[in-house]
C-alpha positions as CSV (number, residue, x, y, z in Angstrom):
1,X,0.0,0.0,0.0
2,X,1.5,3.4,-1.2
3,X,1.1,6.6,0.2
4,X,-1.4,9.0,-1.1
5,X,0.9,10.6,-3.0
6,X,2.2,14.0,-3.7
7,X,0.6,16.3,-6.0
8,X,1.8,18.9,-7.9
9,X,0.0,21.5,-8.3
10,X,1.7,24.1,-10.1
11,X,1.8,25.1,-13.7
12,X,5.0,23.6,-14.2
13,X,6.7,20.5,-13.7
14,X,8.6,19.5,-10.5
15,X,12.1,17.5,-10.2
16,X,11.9,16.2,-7.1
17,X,14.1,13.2,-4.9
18,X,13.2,11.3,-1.9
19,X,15.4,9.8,1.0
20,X,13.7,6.7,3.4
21,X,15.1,6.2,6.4
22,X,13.8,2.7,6.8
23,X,12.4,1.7,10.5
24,X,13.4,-2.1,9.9
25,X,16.4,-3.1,8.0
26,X,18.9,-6.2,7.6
27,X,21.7,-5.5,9.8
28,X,24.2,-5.8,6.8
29,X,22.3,-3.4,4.7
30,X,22.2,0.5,4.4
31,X,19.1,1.6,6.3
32,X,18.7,4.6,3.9
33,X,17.1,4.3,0.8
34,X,17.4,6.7,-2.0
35,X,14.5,7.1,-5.0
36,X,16.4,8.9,-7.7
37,X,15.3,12.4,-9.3
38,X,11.5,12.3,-10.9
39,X,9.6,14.6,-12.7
40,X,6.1,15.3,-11.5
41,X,4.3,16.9,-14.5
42,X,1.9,19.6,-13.5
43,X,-1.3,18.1,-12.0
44,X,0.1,14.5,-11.4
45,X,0.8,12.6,-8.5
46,X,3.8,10.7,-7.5
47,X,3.1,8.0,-4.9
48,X,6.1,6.2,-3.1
49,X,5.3,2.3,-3.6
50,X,5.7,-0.2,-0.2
51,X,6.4,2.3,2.4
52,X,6.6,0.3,6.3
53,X,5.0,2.0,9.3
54,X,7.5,4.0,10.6
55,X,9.4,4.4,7.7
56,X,11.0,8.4,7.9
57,X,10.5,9.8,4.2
58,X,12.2,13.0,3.0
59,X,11.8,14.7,-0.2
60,X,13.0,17.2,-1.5
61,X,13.0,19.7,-4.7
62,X,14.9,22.5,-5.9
63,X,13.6,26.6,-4.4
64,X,11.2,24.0,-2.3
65,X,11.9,23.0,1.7
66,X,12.1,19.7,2.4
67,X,9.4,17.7,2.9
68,X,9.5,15.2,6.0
69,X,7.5,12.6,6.7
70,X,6.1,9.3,8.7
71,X,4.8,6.5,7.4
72,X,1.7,5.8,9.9
């Protein structure tokens, strides 16, 4: 189950990037997982596939703040 998803909502499209911090991870693995650069065309939503509760998502865009969020 995916998030909701982030709109964009501007006239323009949006390059954005997302870091997860993952709550539960293998010992021997990273526990960050990086989604590369996507566009979001204007009026489309990007949703972030598999997320686990607790999961810490950042994502951020260029003249934007980042964006920080908890997977319920």
């Amino acid at each position: 189950m995916g998030l909701q998803g982030l709109r964009n909502v501007s006239r323009d499209a949006v390059e954005v990037s997302a870091k997860i911090r993952l709550s539960v991870a293998f010992h021997a693995n990273t526990k960050d997982r990086n989604i590369p650069s996507h566009a979001i065309d204007a009026g489309q939503v990007w949703t972030i596939s598999d997320p686990s509760a607790g999961d810490k998502i950042t994502i951020t865009a260029a003249a934007f703040a980042p964006l920080g969020l908890v997977v319920p």
